[in-house]
mmCIF file of the protein (N, C-alpha, C, O) and its ligand, coordinates in Angstrom:
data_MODEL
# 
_entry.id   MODEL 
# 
loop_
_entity.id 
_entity.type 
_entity.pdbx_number_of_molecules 
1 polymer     1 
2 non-polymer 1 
# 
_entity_poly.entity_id                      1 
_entity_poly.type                           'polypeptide(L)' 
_entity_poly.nstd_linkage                   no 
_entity_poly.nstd_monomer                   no 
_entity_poly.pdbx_seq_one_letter_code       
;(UNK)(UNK)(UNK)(UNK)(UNK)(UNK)(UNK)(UNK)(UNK)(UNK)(UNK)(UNK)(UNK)(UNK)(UNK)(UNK)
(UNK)(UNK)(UNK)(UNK)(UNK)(UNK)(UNK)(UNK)(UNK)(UNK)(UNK)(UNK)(UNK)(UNK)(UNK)(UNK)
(UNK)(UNK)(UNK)(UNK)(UNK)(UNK)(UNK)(UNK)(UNK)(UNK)(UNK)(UNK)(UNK)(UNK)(UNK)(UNK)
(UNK)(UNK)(UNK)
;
_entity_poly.pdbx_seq_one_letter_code_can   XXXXXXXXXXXXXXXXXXXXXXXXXXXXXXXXXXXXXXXXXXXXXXXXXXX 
_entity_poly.pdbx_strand_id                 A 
# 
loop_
_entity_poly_seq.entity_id 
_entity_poly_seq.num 
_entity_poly_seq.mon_id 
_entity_poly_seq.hetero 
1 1  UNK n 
1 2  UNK n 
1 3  UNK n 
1 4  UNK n 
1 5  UNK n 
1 6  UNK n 
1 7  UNK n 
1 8  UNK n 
1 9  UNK n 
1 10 UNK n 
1 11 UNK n 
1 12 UNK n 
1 13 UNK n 
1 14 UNK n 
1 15 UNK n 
1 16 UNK n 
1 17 UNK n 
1 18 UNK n 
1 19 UNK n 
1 20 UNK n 
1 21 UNK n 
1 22 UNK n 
1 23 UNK n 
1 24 UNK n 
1 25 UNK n 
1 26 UNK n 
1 27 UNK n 
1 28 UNK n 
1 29 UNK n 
1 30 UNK n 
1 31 UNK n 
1 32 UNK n 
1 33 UNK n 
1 34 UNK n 
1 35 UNK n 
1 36 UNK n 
1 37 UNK n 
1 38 UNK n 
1 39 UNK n 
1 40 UNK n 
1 41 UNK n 
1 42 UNK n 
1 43 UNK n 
1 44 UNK n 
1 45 UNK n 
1 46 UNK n 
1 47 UNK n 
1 48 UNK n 
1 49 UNK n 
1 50 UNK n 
1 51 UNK n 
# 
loop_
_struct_asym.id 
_struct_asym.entity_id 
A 1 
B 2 
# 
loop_
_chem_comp.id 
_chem_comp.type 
_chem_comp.mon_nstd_flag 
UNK 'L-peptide linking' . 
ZN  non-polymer         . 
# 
_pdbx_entity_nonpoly.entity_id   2 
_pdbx_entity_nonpoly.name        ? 
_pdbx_entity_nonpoly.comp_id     ZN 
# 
_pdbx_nonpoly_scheme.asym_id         B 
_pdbx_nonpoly_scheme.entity_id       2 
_pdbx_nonpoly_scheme.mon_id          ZN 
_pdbx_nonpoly_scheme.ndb_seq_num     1 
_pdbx_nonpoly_scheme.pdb_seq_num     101 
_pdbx_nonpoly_scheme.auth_seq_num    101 
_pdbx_nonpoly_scheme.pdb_mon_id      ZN 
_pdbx_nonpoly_scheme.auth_mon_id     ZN 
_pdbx_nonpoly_scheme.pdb_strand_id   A 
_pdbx_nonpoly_scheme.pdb_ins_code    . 
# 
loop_
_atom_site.group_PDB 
_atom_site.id 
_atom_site.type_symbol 
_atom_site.label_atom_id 
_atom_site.label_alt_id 
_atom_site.label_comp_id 
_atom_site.label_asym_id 
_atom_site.label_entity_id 
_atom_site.label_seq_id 
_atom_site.pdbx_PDB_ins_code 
_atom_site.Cartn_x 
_atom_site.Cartn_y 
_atom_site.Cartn_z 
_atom_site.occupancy 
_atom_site.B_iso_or_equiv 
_atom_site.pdbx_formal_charge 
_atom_site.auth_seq_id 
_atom_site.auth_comp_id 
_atom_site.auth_asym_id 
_atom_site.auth_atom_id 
_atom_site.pdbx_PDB_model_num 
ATOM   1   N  N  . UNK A 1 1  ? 0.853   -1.194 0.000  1.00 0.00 ? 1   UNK A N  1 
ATOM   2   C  CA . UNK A 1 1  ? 0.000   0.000  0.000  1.00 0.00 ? 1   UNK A CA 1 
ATOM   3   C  C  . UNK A 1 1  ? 0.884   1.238  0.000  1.00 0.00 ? 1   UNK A C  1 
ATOM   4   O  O  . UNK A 1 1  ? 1.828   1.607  0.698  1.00 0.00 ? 1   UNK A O  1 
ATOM   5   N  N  . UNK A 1 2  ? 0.378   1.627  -0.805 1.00 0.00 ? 2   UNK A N  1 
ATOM   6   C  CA . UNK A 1 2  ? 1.717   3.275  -1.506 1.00 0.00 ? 2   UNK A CA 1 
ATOM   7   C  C  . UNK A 1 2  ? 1.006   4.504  -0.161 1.00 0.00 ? 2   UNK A C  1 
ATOM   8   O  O  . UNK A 1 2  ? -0.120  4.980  -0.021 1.00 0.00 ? 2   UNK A O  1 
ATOM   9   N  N  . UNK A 1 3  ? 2.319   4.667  0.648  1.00 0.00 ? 3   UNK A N  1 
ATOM   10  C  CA . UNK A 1 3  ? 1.494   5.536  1.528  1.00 0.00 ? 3   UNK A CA 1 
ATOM   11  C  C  . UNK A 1 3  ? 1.919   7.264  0.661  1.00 0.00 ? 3   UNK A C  1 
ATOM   12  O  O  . UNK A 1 3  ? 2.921   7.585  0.022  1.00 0.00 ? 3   UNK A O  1 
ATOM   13  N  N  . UNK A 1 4  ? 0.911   7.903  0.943  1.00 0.00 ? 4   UNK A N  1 
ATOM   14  C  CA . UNK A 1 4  ? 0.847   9.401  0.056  1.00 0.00 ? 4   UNK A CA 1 
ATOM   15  C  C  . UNK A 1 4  ? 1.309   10.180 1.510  1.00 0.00 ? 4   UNK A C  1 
ATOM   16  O  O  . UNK A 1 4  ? 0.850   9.978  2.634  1.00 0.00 ? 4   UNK A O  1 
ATOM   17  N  N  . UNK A 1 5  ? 2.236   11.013 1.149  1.00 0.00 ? 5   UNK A N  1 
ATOM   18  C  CA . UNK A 1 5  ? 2.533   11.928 2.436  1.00 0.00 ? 5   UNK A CA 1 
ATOM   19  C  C  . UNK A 1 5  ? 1.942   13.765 1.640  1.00 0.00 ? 5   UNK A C  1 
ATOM   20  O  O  . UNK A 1 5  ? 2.412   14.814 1.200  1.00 0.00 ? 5   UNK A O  1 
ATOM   21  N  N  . UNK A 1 6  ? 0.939   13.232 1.849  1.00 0.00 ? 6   UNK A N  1 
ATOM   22  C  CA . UNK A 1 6  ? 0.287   14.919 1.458  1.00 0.00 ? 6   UNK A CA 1 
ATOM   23  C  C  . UNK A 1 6  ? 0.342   15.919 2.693  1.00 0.00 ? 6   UNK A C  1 
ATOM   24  O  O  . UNK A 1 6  ? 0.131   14.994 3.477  1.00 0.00 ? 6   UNK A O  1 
ATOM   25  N  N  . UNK A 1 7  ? 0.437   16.927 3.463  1.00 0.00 ? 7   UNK A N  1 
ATOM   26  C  CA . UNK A 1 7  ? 0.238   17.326 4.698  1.00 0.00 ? 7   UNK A CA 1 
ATOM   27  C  C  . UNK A 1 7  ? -1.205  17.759 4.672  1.00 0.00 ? 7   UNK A C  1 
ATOM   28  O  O  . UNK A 1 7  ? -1.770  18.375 3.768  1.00 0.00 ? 7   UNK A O  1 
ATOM   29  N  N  . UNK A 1 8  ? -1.727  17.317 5.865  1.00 0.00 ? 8   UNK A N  1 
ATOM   30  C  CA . UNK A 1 8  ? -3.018  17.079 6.236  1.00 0.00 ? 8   UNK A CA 1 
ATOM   31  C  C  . UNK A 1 8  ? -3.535  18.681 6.564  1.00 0.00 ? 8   UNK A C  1 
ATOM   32  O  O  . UNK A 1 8  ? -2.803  19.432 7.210  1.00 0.00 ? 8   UNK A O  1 
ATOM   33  N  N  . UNK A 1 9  ? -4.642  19.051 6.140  1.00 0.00 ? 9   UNK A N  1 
ATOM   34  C  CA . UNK A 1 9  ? -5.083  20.662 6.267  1.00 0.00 ? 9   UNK A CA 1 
ATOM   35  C  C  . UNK A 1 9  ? -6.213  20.885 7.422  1.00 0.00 ? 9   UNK A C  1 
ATOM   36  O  O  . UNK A 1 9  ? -7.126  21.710 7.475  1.00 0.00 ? 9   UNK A O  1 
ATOM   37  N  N  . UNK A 1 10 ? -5.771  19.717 8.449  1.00 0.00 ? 10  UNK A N  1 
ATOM   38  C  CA . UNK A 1 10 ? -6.617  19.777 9.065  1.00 0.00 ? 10  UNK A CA 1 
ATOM   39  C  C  . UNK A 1 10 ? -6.345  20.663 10.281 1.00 0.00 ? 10  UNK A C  1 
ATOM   40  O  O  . UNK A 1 10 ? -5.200  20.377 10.630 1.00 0.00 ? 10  UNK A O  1 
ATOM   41  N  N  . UNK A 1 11 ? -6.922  21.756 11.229 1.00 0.00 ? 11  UNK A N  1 
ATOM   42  C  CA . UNK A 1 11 ? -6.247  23.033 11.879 1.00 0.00 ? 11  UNK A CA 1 
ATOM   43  C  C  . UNK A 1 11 ? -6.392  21.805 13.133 1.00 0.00 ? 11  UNK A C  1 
ATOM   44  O  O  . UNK A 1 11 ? -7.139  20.827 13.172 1.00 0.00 ? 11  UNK A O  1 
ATOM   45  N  N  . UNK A 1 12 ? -5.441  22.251 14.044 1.00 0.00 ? 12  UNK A N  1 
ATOM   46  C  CA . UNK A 1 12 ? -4.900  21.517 14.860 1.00 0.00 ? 12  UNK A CA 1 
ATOM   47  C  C  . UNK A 1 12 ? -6.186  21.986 16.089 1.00 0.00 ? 12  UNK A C  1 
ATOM   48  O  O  . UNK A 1 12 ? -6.644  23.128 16.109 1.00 0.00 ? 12  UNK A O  1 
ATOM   49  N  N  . UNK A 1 13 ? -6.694  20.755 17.181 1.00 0.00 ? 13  UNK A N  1 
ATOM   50  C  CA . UNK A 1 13 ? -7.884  21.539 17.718 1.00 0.00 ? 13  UNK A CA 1 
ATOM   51  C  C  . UNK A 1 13 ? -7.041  22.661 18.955 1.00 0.00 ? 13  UNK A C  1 
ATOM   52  O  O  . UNK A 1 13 ? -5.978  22.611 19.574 1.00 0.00 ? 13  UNK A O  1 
ATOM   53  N  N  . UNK A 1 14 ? -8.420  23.818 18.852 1.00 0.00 ? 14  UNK A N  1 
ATOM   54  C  CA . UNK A 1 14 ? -7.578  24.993 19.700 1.00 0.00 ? 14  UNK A CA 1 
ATOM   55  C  C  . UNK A 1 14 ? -7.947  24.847 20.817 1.00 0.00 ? 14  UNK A C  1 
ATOM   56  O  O  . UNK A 1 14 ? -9.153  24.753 21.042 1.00 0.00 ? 14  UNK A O  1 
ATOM   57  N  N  . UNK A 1 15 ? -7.227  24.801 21.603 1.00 0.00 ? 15  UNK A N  1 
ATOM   58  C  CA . UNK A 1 15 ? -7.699  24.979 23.861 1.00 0.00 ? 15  UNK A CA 1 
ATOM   59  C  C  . UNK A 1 15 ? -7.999  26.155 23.697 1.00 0.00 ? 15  UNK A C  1 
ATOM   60  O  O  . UNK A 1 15 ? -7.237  27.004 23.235 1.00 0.00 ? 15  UNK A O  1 
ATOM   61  N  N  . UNK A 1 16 ? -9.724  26.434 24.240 1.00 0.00 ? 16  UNK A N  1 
ATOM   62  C  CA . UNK A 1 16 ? -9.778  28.067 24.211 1.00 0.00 ? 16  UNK A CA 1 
ATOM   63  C  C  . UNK A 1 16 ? -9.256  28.037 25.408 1.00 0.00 ? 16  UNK A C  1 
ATOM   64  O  O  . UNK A 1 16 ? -9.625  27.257 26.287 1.00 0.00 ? 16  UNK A O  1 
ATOM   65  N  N  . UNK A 1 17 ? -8.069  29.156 25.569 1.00 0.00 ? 17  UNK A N  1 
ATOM   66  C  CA . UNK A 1 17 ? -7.815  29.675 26.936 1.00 0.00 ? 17  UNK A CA 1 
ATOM   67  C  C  . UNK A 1 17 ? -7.307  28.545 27.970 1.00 0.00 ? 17  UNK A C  1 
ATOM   68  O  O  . UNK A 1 17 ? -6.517  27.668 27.619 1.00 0.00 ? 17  UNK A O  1 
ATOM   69  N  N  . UNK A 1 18 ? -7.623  28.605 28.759 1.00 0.00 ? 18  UNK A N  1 
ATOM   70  C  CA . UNK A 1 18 ? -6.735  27.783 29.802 1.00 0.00 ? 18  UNK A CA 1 
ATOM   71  C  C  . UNK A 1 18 ? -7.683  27.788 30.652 1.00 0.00 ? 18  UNK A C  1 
ATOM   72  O  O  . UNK A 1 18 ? -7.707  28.649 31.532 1.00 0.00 ? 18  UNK A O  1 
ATOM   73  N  N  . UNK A 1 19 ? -8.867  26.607 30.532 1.00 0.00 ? 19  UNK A N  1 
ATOM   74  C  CA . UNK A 1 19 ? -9.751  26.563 31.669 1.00 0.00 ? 19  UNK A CA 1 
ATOM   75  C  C  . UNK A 1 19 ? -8.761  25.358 32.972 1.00 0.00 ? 19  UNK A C  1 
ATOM   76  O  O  . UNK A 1 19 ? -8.138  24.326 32.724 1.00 0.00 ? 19  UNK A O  1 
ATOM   77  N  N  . UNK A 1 20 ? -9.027  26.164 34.500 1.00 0.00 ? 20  UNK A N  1 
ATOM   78  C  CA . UNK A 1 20 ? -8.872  25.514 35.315 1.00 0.00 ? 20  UNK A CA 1 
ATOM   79  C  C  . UNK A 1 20 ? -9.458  24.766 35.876 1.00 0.00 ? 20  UNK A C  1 
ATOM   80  O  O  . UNK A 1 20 ? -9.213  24.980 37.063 1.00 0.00 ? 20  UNK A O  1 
ATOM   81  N  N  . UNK A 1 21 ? -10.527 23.481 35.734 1.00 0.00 ? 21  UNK A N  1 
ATOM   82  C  CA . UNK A 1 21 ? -10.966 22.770 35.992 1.00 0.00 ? 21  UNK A CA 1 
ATOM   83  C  C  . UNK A 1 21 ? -11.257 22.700 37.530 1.00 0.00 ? 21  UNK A C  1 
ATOM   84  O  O  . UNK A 1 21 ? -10.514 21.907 38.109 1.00 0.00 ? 21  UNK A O  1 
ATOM   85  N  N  . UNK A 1 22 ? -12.078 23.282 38.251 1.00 0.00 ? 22  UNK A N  1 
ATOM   86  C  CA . UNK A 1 22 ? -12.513 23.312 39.563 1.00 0.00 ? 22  UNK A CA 1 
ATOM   87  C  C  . UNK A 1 22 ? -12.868 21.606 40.352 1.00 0.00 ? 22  UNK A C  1 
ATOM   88  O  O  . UNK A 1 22 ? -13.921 21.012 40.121 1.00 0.00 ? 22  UNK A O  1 
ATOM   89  N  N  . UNK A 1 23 ? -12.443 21.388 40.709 1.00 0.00 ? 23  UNK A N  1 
ATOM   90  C  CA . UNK A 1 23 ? -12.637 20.167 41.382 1.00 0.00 ? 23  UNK A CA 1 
ATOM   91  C  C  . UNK A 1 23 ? -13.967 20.056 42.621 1.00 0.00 ? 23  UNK A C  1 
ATOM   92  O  O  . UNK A 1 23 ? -13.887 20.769 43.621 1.00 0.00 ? 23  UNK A O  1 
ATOM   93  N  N  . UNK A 1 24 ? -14.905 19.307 42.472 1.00 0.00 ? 24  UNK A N  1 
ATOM   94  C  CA . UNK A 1 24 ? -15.983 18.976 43.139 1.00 0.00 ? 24  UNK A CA 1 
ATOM   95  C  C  . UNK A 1 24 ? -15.972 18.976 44.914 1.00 0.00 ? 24  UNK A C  1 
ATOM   96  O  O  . UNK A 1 24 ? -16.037 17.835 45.372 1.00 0.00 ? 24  UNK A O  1 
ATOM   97  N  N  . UNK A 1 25 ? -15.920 19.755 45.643 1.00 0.00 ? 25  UNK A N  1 
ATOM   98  C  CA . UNK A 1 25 ? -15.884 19.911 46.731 1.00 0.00 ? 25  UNK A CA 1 
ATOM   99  C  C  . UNK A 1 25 ? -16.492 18.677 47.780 1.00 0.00 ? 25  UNK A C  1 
ATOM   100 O  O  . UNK A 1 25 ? -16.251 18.366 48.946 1.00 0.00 ? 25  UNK A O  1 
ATOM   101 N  N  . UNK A 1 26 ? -17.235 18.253 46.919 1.00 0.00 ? 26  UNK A N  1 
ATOM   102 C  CA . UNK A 1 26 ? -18.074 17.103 47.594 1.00 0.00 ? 26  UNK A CA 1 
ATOM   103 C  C  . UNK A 1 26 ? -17.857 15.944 47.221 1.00 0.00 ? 26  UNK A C  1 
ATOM   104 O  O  . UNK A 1 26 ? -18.394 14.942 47.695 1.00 0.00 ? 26  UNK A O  1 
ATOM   105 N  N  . UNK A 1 27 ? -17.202 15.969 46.503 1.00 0.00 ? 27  UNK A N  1 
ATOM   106 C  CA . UNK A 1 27 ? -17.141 14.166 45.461 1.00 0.00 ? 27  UNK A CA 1 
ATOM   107 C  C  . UNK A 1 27 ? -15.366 14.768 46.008 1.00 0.00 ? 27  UNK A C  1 
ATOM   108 O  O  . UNK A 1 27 ? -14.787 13.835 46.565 1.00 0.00 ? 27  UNK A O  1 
ATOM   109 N  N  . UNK A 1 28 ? -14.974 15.348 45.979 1.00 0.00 ? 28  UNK A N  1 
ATOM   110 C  CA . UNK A 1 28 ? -13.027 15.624 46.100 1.00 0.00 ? 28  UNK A CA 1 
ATOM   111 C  C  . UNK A 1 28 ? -12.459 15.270 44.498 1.00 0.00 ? 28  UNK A C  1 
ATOM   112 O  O  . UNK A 1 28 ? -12.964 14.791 43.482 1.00 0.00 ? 28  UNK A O  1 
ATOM   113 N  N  . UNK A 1 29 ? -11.252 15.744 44.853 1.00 0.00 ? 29  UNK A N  1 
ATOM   114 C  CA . UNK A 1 29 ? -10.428 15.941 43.327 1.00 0.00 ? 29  UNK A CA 1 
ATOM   115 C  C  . UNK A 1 29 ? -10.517 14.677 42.713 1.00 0.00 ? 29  UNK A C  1 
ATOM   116 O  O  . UNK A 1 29 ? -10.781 13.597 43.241 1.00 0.00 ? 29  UNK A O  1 
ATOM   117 N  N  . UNK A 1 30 ? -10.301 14.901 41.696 1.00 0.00 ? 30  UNK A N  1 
ATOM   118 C  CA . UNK A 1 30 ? -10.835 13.857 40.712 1.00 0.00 ? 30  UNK A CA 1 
ATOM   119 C  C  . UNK A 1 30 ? -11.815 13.867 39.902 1.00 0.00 ? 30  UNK A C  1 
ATOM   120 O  O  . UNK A 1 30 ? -11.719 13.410 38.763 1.00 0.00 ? 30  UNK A O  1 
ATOM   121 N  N  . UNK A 1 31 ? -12.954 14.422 40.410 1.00 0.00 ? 31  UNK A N  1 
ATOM   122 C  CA . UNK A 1 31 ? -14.465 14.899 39.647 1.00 0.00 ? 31  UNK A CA 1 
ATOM   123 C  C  . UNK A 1 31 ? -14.216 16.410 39.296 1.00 0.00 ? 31  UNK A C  1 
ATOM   124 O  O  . UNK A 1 31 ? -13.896 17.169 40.211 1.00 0.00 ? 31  UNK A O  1 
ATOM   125 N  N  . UNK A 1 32 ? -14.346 16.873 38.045 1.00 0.00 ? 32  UNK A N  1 
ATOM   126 C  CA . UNK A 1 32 ? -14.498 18.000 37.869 1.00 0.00 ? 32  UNK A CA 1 
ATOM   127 C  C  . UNK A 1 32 ? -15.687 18.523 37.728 1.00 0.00 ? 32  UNK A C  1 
ATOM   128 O  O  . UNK A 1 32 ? -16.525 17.879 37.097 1.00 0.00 ? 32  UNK A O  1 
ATOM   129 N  N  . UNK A 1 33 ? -16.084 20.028 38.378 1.00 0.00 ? 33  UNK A N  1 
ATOM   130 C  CA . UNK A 1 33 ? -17.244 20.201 37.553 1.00 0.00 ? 33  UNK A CA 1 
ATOM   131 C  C  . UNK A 1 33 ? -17.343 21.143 36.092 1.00 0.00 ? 33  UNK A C  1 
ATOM   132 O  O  . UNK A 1 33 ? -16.484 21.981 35.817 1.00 0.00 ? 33  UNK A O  1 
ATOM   133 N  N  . UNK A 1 34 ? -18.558 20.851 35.196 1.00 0.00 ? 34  UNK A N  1 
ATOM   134 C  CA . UNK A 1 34 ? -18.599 21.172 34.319 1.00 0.00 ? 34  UNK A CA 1 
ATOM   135 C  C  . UNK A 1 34 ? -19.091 22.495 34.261 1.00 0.00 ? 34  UNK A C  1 
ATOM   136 O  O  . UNK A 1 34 ? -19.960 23.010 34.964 1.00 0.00 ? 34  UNK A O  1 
ATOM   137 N  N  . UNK A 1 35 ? -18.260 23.111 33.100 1.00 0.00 ? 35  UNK A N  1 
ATOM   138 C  CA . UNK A 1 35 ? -18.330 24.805 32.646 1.00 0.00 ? 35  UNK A CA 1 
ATOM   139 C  C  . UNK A 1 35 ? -19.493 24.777 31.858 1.00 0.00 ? 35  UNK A C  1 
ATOM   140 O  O  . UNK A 1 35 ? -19.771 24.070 30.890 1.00 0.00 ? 35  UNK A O  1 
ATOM   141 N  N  . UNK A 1 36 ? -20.284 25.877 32.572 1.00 0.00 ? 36  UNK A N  1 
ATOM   142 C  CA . UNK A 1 36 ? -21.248 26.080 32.062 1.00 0.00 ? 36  UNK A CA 1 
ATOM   143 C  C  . UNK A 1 36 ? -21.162 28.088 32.205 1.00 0.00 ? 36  UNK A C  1 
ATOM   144 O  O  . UNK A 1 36 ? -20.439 28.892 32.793 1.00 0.00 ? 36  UNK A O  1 
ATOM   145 N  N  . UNK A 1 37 ? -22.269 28.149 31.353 1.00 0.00 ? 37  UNK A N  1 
ATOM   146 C  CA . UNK A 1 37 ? -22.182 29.603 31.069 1.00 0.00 ? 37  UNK A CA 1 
ATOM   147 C  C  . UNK A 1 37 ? -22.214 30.607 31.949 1.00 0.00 ? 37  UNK A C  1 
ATOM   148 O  O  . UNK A 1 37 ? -21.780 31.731 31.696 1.00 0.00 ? 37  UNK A O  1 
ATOM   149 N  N  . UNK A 1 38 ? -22.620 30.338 32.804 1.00 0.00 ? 38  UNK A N  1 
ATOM   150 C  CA . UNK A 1 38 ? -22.643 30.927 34.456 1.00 0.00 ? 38  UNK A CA 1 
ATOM   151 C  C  . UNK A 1 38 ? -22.587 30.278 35.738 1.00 0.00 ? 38  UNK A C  1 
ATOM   152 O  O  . UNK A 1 38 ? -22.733 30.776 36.855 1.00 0.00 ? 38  UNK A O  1 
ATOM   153 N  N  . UNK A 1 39 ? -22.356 29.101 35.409 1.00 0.00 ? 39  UNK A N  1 
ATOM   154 C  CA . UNK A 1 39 ? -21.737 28.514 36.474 1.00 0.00 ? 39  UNK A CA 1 
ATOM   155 C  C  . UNK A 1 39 ? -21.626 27.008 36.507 1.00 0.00 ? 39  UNK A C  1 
ATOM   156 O  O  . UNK A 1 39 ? -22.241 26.415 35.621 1.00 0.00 ? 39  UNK A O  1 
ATOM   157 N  N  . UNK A 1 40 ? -20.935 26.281 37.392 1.00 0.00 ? 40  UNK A N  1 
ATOM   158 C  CA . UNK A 1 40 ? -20.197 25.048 37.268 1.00 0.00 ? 40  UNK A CA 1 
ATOM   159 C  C  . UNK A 1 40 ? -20.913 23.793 37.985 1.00 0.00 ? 40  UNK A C  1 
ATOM   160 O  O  . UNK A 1 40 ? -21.494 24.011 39.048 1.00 0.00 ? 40  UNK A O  1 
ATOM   161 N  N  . UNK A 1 41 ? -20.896 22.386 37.408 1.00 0.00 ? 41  UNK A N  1 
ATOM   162 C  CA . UNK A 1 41 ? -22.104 21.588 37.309 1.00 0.00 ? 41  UNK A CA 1 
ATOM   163 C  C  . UNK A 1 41 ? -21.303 20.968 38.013 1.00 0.00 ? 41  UNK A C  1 
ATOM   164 O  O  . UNK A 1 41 ? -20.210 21.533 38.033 1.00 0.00 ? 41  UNK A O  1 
ATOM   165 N  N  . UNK A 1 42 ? -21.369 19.595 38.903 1.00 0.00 ? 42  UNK A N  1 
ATOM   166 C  CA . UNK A 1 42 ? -20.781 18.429 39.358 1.00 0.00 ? 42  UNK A CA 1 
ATOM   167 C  C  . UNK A 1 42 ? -22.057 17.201 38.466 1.00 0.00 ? 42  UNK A C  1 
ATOM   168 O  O  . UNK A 1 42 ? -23.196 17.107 38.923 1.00 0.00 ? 42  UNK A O  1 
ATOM   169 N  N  . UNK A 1 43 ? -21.811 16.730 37.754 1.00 0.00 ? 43  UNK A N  1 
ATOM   170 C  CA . UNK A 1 43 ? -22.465 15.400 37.381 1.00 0.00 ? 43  UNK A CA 1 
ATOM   171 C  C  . UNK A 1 43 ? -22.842 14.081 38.085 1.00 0.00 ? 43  UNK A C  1 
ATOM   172 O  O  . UNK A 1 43 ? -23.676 13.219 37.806 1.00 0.00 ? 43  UNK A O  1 
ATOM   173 N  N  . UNK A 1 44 ? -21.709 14.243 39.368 1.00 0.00 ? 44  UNK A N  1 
ATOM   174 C  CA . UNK A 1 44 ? -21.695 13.089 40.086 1.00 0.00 ? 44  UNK A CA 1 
ATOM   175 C  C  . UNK A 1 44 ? -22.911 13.543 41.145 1.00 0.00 ? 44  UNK A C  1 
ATOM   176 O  O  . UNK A 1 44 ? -23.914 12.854 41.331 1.00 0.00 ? 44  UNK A O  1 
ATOM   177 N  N  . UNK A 1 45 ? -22.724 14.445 41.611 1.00 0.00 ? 45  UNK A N  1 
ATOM   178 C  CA . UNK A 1 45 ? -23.922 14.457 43.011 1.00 0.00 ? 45  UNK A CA 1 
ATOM   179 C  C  . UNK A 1 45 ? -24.504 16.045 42.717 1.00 0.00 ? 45  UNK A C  1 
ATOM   180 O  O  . UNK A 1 45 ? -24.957 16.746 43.622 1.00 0.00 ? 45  UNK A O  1 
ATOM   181 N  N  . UNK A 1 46 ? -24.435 16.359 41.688 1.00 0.00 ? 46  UNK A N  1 
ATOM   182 C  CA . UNK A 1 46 ? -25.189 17.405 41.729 1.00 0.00 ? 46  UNK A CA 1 
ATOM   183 C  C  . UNK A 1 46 ? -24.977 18.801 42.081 1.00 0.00 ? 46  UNK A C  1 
ATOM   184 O  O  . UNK A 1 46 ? -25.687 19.715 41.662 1.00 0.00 ? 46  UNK A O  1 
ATOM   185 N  N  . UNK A 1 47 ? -23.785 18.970 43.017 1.00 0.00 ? 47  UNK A N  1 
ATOM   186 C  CA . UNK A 1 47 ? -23.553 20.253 43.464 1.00 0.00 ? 47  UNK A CA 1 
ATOM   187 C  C  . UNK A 1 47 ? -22.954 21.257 42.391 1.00 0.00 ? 47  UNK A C  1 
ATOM   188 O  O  . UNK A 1 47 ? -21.973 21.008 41.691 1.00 0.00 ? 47  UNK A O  1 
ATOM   189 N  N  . UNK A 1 48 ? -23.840 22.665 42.363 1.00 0.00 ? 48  UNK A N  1 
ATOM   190 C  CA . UNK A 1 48 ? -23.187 23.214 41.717 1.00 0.00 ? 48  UNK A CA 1 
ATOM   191 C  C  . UNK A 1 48 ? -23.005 24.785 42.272 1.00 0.00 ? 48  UNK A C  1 
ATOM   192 O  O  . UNK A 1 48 ? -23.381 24.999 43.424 1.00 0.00 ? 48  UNK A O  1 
ATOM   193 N  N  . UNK A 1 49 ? -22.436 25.904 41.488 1.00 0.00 ? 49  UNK A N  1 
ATOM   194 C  CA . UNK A 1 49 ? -22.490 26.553 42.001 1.00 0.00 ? 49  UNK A CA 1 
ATOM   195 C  C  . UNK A 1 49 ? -22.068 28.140 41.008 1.00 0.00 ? 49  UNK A C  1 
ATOM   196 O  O  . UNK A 1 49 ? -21.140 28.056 40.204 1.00 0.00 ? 49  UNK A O  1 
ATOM   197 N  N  . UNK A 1 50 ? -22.622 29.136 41.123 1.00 0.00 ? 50  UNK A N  1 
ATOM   198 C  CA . UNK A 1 50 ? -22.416 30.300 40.435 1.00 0.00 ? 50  UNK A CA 1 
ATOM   199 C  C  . UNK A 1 50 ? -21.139 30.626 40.129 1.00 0.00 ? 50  UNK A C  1 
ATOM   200 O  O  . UNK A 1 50 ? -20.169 30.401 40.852 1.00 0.00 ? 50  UNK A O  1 
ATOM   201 N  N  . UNK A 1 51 ? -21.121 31.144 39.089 1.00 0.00 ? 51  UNK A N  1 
ATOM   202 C  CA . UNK A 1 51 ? -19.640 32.097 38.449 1.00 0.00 ? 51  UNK A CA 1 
ATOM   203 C  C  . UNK A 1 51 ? -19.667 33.403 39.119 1.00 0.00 ? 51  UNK A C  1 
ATOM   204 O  O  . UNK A 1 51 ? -18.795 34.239 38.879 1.00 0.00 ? 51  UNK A O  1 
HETATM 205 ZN ZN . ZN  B 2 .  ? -19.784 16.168 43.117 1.00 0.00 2 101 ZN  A ZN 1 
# 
């Protein structure tokens, strides 16, 4: 199999910014909670809390 070395145009994915991942106060590090538009979710037990 003839490998083709074309360079790939695909844009490399961008990290917006440098989110710091808040760790779940109640579940402890390890669980992050999730960024949300005004404020941050825990998935595991629910706690969340305002930006
Ligand atoms: Zn939690």
């Amino acid at each position: 199999m003839a490998e083709e070395k074309k360079a790939p145009a695909k844009p490399a994915k961008k990290v917006k910014g440098y989110v710091a991942h808040r760790m779940c106060p109640k579940c402890g590090s390890g669980v992050r909670l999730a960024e949300h538009k005004d404020r941050r979710s825990c998935g595991k037990c629910g706690y969340f809390e305002k930006k």
